[in-house]
MARFI-296342 format. One record per residue: residue number from 1; residue in one letter; x, y, z of N, C-alpha, C in turn. Coordinates in steps of 0.05 Angstrom, whole numbers, plus 5000, padded with zeros to 4 digits. Last residue first. Example, Ala and Ser with C-alpha at 12.3 -4.5 7.8 and 13.67 -1.06 7.14 Angstrom:
// residues 2
(2 "S" (5257 4955 5142) (5273 4979 5143) (5258 5001 5157))
(1 "A" (5264 4886 5156) (5246 4910 5156) (5264 4934 5156))
This chain:
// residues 243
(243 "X" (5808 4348 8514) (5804 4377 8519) (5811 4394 8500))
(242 "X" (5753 4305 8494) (5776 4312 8490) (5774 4340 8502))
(241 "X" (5728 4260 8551) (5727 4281 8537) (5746 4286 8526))
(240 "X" (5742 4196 8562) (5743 4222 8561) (5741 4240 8551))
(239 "X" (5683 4150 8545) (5707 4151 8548) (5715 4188 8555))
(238 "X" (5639 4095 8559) (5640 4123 8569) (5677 4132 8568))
(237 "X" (5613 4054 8509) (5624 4060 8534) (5644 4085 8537))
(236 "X" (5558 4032 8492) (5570 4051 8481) (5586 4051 8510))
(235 "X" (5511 3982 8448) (5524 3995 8471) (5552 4003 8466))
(234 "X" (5450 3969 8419) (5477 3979 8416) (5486 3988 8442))
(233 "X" (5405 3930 8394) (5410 3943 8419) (5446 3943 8411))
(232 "X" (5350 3927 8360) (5368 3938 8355) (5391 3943 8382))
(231 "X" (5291 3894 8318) (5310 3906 8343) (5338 3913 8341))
(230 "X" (5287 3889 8264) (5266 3904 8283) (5276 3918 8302))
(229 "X" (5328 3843 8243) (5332 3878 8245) (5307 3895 8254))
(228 "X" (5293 3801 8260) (5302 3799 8224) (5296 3840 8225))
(227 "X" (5310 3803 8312) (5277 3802 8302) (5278 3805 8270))
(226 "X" (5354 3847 8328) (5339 3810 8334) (5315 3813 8311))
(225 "X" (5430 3867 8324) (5400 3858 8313) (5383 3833 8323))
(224 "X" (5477 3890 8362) (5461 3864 8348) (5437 3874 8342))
(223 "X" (5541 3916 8380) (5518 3919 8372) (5502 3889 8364))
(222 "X" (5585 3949 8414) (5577 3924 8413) (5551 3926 8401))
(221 "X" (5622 3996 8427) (5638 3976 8429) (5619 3947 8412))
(220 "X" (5630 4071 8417) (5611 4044 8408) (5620 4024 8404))
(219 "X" (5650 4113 8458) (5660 4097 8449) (5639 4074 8434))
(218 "X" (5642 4177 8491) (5633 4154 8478) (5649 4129 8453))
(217 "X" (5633 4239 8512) (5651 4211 8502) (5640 4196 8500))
(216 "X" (5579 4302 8510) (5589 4267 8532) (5612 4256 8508))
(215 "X" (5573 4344 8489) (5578 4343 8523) (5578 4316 8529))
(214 "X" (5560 4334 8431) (5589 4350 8445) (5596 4345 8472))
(213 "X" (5561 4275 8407) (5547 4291 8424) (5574 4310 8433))
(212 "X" (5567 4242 8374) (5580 4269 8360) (5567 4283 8380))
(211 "X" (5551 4187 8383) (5583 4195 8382) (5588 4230 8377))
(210 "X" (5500 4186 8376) (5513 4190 8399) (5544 4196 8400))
(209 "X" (5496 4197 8315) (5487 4223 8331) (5501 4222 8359))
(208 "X" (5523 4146 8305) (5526 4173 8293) (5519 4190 8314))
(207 "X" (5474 4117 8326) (5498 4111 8335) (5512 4131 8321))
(206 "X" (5426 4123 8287) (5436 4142 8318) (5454 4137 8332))
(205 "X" (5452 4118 8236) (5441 4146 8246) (5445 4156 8277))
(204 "X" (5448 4066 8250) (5471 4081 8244) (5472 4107 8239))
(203 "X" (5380 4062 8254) (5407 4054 8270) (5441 4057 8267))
(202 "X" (5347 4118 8248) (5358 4096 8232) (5376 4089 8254))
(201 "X" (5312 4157 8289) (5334 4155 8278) (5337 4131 8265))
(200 "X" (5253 4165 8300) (5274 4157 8317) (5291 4148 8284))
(199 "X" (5197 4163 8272) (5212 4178 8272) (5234 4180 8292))
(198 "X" (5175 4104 8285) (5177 4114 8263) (5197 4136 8261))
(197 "X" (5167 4113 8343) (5181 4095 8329) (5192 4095 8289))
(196 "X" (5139 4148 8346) (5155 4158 8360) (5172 4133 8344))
(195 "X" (5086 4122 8325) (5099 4146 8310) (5133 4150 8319))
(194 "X" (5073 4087 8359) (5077 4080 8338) (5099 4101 8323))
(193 "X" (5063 4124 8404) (5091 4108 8409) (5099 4083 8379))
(192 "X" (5017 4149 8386) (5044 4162 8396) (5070 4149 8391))
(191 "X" (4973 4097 8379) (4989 4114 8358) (5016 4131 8362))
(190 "X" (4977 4099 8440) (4990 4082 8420) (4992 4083 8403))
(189 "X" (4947 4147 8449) (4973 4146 8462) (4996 4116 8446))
(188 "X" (4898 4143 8428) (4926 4167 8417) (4951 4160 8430))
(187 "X" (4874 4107 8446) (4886 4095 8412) (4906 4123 8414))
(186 "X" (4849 4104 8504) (4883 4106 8486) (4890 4103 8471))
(185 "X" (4811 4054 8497) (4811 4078 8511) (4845 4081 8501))
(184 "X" (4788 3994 8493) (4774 4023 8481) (4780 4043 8484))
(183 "X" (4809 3972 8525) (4782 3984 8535) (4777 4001 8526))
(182 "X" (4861 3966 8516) (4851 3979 8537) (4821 3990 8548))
(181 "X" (4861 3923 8475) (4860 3916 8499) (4857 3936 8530))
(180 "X" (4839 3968 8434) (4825 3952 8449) (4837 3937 8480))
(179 "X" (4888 3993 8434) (4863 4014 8437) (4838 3992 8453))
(178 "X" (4925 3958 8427) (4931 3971 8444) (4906 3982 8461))
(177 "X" (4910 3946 8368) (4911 3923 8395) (4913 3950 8417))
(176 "X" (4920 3994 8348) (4895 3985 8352) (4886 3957 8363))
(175 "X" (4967 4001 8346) (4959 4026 8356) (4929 4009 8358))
(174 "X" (4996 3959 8319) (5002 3962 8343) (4977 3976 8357))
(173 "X" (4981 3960 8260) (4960 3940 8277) (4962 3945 8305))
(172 "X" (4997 3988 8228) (4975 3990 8231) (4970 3979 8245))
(171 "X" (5062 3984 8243) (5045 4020 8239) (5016 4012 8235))
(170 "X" (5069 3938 8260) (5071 3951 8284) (5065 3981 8262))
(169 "X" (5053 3902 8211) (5040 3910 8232) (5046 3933 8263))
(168 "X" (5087 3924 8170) (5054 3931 8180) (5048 3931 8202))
(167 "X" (5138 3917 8186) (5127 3940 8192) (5106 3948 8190))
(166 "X" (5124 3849 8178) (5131 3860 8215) (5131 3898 8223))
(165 "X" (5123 3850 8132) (5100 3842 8151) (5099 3855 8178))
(164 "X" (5182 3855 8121) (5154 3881 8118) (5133 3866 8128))
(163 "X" (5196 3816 8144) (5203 3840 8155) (5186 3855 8145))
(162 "X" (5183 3773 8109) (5170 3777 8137) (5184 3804 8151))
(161 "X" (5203 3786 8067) (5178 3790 8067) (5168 3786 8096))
(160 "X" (5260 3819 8071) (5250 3792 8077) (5213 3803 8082))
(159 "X" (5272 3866 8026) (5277 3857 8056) (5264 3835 8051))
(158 "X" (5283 3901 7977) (5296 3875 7969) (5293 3857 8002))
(157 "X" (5287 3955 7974) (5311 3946 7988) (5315 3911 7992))
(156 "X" (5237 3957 7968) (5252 3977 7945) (5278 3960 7951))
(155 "X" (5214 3939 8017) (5206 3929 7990) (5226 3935 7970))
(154 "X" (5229 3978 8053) (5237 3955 8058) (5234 3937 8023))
(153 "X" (5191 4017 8030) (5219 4033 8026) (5235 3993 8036))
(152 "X" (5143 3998 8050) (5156 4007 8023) (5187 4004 8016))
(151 "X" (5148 4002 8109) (5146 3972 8089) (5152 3975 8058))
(150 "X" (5197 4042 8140) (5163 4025 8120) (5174 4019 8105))
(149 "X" (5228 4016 8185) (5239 4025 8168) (5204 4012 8151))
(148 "X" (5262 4013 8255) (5235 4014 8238) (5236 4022 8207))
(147 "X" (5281 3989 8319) (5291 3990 8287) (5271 3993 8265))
(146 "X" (5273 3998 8381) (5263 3978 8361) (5271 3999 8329))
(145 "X" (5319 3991 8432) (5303 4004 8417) (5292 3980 8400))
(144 "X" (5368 3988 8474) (5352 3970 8458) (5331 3980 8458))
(143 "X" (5434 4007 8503) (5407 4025 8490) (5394 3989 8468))
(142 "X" (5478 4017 8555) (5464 4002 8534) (5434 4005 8531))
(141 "X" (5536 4044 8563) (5512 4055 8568) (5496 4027 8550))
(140 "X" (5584 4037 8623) (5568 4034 8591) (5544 4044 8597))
(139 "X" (5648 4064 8644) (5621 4048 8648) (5607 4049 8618))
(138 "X" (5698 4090 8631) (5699 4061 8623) (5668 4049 8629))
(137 "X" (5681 4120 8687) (5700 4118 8664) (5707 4095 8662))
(136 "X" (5618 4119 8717) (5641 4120 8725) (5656 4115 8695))
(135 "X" (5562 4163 8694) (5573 4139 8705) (5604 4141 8707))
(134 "X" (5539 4210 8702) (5531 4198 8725) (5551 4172 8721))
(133 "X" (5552 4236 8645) (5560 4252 8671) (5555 4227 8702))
(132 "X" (5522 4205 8619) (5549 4207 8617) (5560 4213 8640))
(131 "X" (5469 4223 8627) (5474 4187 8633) (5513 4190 8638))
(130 "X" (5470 4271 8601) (5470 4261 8637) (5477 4238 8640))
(129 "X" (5478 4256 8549) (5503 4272 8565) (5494 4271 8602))
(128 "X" (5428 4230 8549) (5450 4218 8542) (5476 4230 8550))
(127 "X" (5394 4281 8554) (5393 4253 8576) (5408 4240 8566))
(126 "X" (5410 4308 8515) (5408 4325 8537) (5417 4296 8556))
(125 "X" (5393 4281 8466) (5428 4291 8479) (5434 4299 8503))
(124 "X" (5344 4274 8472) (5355 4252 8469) (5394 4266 8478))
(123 "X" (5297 4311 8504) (5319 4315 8492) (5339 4295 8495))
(122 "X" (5253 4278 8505) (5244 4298 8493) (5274 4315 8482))
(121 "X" (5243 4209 8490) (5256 4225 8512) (5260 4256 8491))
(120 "X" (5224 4166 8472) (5204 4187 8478) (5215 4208 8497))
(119 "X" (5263 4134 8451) (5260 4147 8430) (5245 4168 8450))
(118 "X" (5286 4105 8509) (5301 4134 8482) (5292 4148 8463))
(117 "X" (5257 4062 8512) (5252 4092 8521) (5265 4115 8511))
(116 "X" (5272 4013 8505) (5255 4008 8494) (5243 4049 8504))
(115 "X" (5306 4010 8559) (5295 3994 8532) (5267 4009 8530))
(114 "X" (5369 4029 8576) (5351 4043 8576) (5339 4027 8546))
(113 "X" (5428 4023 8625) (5413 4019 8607) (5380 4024 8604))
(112 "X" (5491 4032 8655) (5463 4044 8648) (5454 4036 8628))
(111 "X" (5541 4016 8696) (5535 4017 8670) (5505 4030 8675))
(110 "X" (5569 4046 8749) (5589 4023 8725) (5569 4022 8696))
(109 "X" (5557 4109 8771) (5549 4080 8762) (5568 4071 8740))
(108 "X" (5560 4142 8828) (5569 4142 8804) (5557 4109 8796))
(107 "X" (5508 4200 8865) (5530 4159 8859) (5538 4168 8831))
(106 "X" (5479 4243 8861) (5517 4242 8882) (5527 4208 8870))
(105 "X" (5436 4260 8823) (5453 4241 8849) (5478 4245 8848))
(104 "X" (5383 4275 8779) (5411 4287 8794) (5421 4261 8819))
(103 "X" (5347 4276 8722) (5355 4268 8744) (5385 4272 8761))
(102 "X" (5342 4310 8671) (5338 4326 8697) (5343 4301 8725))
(101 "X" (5335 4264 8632) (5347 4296 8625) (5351 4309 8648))
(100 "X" (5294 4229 8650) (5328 4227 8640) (5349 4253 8640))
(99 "X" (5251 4247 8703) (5263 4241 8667) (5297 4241 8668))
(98 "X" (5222 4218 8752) (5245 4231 8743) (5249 4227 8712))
(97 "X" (5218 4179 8816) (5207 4196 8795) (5221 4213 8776))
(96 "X" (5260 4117 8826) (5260 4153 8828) (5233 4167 8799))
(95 "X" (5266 4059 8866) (5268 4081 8839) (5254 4108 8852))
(94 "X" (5323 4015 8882) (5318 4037 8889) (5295 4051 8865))
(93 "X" (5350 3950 8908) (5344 3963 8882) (5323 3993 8891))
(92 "X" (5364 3921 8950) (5385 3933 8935) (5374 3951 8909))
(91 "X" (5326 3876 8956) (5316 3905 8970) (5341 3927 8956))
(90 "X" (5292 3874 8889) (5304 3865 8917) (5305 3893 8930))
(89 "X" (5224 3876 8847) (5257 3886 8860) (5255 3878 8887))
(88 "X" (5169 3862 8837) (5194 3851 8822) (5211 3864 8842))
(87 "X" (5130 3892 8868) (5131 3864 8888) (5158 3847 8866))
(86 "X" (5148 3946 8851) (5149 3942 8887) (5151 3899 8888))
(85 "X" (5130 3968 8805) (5158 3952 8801) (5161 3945 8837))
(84 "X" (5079 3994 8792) (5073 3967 8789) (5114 3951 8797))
(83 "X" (5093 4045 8794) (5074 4038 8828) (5068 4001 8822))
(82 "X" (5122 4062 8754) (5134 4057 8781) (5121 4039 8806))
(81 "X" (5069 4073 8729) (5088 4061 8719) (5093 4045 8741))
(80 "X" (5058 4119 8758) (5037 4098 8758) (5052 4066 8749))
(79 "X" (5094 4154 8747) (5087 4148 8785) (5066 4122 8778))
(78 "X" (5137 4161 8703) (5105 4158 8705) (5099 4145 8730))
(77 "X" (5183 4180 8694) (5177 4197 8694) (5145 4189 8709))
(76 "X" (5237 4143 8724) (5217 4137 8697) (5201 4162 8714))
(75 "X" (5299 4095 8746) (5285 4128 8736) (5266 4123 8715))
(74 "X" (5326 4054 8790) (5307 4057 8763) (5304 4082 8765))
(73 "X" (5382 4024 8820) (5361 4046 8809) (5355 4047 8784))
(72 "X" (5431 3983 8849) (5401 3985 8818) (5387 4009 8827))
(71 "X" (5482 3951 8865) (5460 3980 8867) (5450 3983 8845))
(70 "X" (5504 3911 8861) (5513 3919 8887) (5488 3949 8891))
(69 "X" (5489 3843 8833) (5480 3869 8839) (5496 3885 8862))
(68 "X" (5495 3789 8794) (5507 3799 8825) (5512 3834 8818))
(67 "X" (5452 3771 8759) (5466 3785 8765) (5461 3791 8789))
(66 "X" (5389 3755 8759) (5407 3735 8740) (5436 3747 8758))
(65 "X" (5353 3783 8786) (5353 3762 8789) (5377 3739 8778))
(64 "X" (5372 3840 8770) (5372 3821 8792) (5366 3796 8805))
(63 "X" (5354 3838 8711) (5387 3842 8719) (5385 3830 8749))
(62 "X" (5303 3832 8718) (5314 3811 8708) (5344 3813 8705))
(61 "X" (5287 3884 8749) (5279 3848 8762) (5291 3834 8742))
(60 "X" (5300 3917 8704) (5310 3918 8732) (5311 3890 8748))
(59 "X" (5268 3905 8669) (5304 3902 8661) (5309 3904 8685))
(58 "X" (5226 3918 8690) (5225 3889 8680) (5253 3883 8665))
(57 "X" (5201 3968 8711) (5220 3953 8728) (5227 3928 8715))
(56 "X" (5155 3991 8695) (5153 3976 8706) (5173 3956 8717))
(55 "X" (5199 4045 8678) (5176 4030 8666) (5165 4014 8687))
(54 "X" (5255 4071 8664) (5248 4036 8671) (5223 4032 8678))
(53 "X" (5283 4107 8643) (5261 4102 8630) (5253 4074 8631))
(52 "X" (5340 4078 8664) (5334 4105 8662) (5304 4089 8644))
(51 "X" (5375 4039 8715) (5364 4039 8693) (5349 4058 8686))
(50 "X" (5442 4043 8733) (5414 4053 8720) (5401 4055 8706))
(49 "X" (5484 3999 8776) (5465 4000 8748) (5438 4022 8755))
(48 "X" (5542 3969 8793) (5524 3993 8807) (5508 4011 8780))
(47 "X" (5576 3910 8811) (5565 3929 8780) (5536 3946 8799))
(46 "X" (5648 3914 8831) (5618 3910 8828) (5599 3928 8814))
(45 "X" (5686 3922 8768) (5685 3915 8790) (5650 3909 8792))
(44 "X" (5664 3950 8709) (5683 3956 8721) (5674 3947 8754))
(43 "X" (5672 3885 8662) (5655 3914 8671) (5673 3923 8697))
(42 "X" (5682 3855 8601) (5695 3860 8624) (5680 3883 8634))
(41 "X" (5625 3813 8634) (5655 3827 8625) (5674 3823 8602))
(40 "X" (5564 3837 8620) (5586 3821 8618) (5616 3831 8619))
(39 "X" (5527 3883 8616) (5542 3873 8650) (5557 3857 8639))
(38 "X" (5500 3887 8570) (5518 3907 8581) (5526 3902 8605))
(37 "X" (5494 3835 8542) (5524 3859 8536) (5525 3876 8542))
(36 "X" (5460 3820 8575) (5474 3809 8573) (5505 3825 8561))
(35 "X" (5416 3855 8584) (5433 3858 8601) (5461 3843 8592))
(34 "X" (5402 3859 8529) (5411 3869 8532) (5423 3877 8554))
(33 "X" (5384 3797 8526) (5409 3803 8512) (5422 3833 8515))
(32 "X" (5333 3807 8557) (5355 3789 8572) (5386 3798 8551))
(31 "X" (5300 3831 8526) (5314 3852 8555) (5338 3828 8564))
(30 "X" (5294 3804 8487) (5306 3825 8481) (5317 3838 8508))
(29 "X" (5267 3763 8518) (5291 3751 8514) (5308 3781 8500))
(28 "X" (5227 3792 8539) (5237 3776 8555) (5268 3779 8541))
(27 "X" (5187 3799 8481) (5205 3827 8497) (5227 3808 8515))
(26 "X" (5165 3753 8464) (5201 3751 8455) (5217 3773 8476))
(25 "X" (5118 3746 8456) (5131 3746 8485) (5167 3743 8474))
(24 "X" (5095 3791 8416) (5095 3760 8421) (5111 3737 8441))
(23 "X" (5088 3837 8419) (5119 3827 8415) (5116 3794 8415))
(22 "X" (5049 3848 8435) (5063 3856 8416) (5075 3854 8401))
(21 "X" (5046 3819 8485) (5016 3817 8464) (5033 3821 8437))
(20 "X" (5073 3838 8522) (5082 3815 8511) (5069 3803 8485))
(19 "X" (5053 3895 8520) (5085 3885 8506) (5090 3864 8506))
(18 "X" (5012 3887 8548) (5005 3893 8517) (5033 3897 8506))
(17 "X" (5028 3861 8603) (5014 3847 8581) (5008 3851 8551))
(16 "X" (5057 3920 8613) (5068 3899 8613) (5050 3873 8595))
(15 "X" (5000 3958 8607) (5028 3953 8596) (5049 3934 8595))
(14 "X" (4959 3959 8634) (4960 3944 8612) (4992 3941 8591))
(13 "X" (4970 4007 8668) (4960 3988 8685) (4951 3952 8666))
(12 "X" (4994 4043 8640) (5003 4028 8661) (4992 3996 8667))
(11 "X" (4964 4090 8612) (4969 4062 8598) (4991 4041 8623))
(10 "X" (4976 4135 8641) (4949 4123 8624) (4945 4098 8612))
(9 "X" (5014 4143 8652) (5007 4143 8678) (4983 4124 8666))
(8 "X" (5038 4151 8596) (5050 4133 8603) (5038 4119 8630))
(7 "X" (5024 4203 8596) (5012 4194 8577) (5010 4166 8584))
(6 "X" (5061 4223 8639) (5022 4222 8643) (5015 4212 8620))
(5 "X" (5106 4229 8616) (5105 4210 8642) (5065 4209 8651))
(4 "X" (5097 4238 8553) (5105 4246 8581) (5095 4218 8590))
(3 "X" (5075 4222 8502) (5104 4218 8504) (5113 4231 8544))
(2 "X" (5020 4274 8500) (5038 4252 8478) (5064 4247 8488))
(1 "X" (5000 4299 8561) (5016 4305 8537) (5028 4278 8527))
């Protein structure tokens, strides 16, 4: 199925090289700014991190290598995924088969972050009120997505000609690098995650939507753009419910 943990089982084994292909090796420095505001302080004591829809582990190995870690877990739905994050993580770092929406534990966590996976999560409130529920008060959540808006509608609005360059290519060109570097094999699944990008929320749209979730608090402390607004990483910290 489009957007599961088997679509994702299918494209593993080219994934990490067809995001740097993509992205032109910048992904690095988007995962580095998003540890960066979400472990900086002020955070709460030692920092005990999940990363949810972690993939091959490449926010995970780069929070531990830079950051004094006391507990990392990863969650990602795709066993194949997972089966490439063993020779990146220390021994402090843990993962779990598992979608966002249905993972369960007894820990609490200081912060959580999740790149580049929010959009394919089937109930975006559902796994955002869990993330809630798992971390400690005052922990964060930090979300870096990619920001999409056609090239049209960019045109109408006066954008930098290299920004509509930048929505060609990721609606025509992503889905068909992908198809080839795999051997010819998965143009549906990289069309998927073209689309999935396309239809994910505007970025003040979904900073909106997280604030109005009924079952989690939230606070939106920190945002940036990279990539002349492609990227997008916002973080949100966990406040009380009202009763």
């Amino acid at each position: 199925m489009l957007g599961s943990g088997a679509m994702f089982d299918s494209i593993a084994n080219f994934y990490d090289n067809v995001n740097t292909l993509f992205t032109f090796a910048q992904d690095k420095q988007w995962r580095d700014a998003l540890l960066e505001m979400s472990l900086t302080p002020p955070t709460l004591g030692p920092i005990r991190m999940l990363d949810i829809a972690c993939g091959t582990c490449e926010v995970m190995a780069a929070a531990a290598s830079s950051y004094t870690i006391e507990k990392i877990v990863g969650v990602d739905p795709s066993r194949n995924m997972l089966s490439r994050c063993a020779a990146k993580l220390p021994p402090q770092a843990t993962i779990v088969i598992s979608n966002a929406e249905d993972f369960a534990t007894t820990e609490k966590f200081t912060v959580s972050t999740i790149a580049f996976g929010i959009r394919n999560m089937k109930d975006r409130e559902k796994a955002v009120c869990n993330i809630w529920n798992l971390l400690e008060e005052g922990g964060r959540l930090g979300v870096l997505e990619v920001s999409y808006q056609p090239a049209f509608s960019l045109l109408q609005h006066d954008s930098t000609v290299l920004r509509v360059l930048i929505s060609y290519f990721i609606h025509y060109v992503v889905p068909i690098i992908g198809f080839v570097v795999n051997g010819f094999k998965n143009f549906a699944e990289y069309k998927h995650l073209v689309d999935s990008i396309e239809t994910f929320p505007s970025p003040a749209d979904f900073v909106t939507e997280v604030l109005n979730y009924k079952c989690s608090g939230w606070r939106h402390i920190k945002t940036t753009e990279r990539n002349f607004g492609t990227i997008k990483i916002d973080v949100f910290e966990k406040i009380k419910l009202e009763d």
